[in-house]
C-alpha positions as CSV (number, residue, x, y, z in Angstrom):
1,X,70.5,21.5,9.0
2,X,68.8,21.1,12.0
3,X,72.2,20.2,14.3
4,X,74.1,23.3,12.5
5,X,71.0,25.7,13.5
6,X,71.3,24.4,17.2
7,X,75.3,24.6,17.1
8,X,74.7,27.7,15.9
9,X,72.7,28.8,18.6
10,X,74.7,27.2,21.5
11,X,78.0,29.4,20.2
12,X,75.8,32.5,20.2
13,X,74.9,31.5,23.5
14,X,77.9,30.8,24.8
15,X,79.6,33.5,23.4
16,X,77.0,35.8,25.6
17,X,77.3,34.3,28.9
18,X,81.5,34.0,28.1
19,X,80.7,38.2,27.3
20,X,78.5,38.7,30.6
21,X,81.0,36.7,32.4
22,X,83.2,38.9,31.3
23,X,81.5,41.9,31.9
24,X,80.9,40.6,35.5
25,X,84.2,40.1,36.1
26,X,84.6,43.6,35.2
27,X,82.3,45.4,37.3
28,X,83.2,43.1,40.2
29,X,86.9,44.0,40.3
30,X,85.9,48.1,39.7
31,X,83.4,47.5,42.8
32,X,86.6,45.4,44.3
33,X,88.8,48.2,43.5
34,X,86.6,50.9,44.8
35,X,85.5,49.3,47.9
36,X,89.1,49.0,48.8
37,X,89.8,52.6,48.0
38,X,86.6,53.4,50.6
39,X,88.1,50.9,52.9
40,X,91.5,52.8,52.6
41,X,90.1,56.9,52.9
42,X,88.0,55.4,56.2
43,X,91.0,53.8,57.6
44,X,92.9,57.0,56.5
45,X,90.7,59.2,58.4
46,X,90.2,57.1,61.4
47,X,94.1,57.4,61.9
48,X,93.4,61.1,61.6
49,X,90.6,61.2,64.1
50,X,92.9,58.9,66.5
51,X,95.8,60.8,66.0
52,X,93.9,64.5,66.4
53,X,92.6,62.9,69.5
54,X,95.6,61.6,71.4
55,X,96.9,65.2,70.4
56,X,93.8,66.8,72.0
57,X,94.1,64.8,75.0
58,X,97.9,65.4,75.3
59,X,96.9,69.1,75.4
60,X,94.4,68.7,77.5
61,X,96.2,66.4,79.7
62,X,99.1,68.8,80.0
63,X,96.5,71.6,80.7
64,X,94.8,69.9,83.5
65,X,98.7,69.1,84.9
66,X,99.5,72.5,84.6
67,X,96.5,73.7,86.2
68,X,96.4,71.1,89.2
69,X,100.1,72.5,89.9
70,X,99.0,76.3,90.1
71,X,96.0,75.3,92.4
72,X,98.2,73.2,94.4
73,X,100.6,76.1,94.8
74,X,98.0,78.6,95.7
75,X,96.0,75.6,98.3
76,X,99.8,75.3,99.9
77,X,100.2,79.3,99.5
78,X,96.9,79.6,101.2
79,X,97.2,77.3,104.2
80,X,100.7,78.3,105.1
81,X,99.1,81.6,105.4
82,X,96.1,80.0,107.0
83,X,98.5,78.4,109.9
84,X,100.5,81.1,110.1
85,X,97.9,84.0,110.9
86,X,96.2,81.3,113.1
87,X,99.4,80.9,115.3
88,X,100.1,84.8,115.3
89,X,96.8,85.6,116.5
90,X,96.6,83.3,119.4
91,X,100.4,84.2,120.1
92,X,100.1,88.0,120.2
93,X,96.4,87.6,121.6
94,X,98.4,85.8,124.4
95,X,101.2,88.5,124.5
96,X,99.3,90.8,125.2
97,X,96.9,89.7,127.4
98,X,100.0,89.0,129.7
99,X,101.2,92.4,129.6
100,X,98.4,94.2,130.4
101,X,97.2,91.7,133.1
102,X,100.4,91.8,134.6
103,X,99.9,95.0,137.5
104,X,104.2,96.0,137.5
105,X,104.2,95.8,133.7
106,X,101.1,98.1,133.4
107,X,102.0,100.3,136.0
108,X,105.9,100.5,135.0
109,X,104.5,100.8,130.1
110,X,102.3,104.1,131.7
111,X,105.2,105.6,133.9
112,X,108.1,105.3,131.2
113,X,105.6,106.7,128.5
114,X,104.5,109.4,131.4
115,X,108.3,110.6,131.8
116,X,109.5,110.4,128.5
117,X,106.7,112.2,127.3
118,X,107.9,115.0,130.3
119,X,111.5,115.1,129.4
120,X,111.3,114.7,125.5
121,X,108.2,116.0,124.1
122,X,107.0,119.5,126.2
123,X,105.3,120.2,129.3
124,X,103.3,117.7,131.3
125,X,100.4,119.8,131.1
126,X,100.1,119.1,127.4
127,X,99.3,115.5,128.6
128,X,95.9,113.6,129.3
129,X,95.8,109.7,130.7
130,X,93.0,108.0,128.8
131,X,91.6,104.7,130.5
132,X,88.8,102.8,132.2
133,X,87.9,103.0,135.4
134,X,88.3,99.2,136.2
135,X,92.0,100.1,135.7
136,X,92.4,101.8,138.8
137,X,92.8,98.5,140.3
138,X,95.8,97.8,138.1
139,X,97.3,101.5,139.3
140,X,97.3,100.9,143.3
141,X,100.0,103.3,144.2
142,X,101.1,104.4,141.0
143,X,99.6,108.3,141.5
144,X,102.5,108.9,144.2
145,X,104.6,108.8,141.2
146,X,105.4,112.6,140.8
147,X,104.3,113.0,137.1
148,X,101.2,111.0,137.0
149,X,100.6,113.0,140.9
150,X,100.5,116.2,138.7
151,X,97.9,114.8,135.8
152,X,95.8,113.7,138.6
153,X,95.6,116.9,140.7
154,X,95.0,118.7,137.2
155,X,92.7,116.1,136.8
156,X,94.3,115.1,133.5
157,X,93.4,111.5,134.0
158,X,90.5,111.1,132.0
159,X,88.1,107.4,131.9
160,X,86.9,106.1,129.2
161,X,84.5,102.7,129.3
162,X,85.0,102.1,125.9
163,X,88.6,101.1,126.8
164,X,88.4,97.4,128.2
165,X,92.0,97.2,128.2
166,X,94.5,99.4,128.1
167,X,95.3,103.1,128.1
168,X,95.7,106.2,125.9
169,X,97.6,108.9,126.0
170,X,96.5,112.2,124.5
171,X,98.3,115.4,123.1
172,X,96.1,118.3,124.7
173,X,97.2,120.7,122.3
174,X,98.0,118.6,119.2
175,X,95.2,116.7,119.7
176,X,97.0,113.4,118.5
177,X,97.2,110.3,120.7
178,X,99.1,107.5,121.7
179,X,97.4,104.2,122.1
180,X,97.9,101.0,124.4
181,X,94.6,99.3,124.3
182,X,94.7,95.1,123.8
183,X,94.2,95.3,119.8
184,X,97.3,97.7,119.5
185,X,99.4,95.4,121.3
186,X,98.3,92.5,119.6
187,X,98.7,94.6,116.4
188,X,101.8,95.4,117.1
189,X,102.6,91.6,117.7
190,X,101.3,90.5,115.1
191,X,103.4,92.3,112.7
192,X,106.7,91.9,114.4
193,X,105.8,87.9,114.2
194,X,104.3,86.9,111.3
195,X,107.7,86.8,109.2
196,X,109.6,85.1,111.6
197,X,106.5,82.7,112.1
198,X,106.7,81.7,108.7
199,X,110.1,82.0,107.9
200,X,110.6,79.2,111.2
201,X,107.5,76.8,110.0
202,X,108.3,76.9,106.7
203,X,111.9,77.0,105.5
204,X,113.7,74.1,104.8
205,X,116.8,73.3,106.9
206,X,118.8,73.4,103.9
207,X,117.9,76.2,102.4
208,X,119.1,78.1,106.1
């Protein structure tokens, strides 16, 4: 009696760890079977994340490029302009510094403007000579020249210290005036130049 109460009990028994065995098994492969579908979603959205990034940086990368290449245009644009107006203004500051230190040149620029004005533009009388007096030195002889003789005896030849270097000449009547000071030379110059400046620094041989 005794062995078929203890058989008894050890089937019971056995048949409840062979049931939480089972049981286990159960739960371990859902936890398995979940755990692999977490491990799948993270690995999922880390290929997203990766792939959202490389597309970010592409973006950005292309961006930056882009940007690099317009600054780089306008640093070229800029210090072509840079050299350019450099050489222009020591070139026509030059210039014109010749001219109007050089005595037959100054002498011959106020005659020419003195008769054309005379034969093309009305009477002489219309006409005043603006310039400093430190000029005079520049015009040694130049009053025995008929027309400038006749501004100076009408006394037409006005000075001016405010003119360093150079000389005006004024419409009496019209009150408009024509000026030949340093800074409208090198004015003058400077826009004749500065396209054929650049054009000769920076055009490629084969694009001539």
């Amino acid at each position: 009696m005794i062995s078929k109460i203890q058989e008894l009990t050890e089937k019971i028994y056995q048949e409840g760890v062979d049931k939480a065995q089972n049981q286990a098994n159960i739960l371990l492969k859902e936890a398995e079977e979940k755990a692999a579908g977490l491990i799948n979603d993270a690995q999922q959205k880390a290929d997203n994340i990766i792939l959202e990034a490389e597309r970010k940086s592409k973006e950005i990368f292309h961006g930056l490029k882009e940007e690099l290449q317009s600054i780089s245009k306008q640093v070229i644009a800029i210090t072509k302009q840079k050299i350019t107006d450099s050489i222009v203004i020591d070139a026509s500051q030059t210039i014109s510094k010749r001219l109007l230190d050089d005595k037959d040149f100054f002498k011959s620029l106020i005659l020419e403007l003195v008769r054309k004005w005379d034969m093309g533009n009305g009477s002489i009388d219309d006409l005043s000579l603006v310039l400093s007096e430190e000029q005079l030195e520049k015009l040694d002889g130049i009053f025995k020249s008929g027309a400038l003789q006749i501004l100076q005896n009408k006394k037409q030849i006005l000075f001016d210290p405010s003119i360093k270097n150079g000389f005006q000449i004024i419409s009496n009547s019209e009150g408009f005036k024509v000026s030949f000071s340093d800074e409208d030379l090198e004015n003058f110059f400077k826009k004749f130049m500065k396209p054929r400046i650049q054009e000769y620094l920076f055009t490629s041989p084969e694009n001539e």
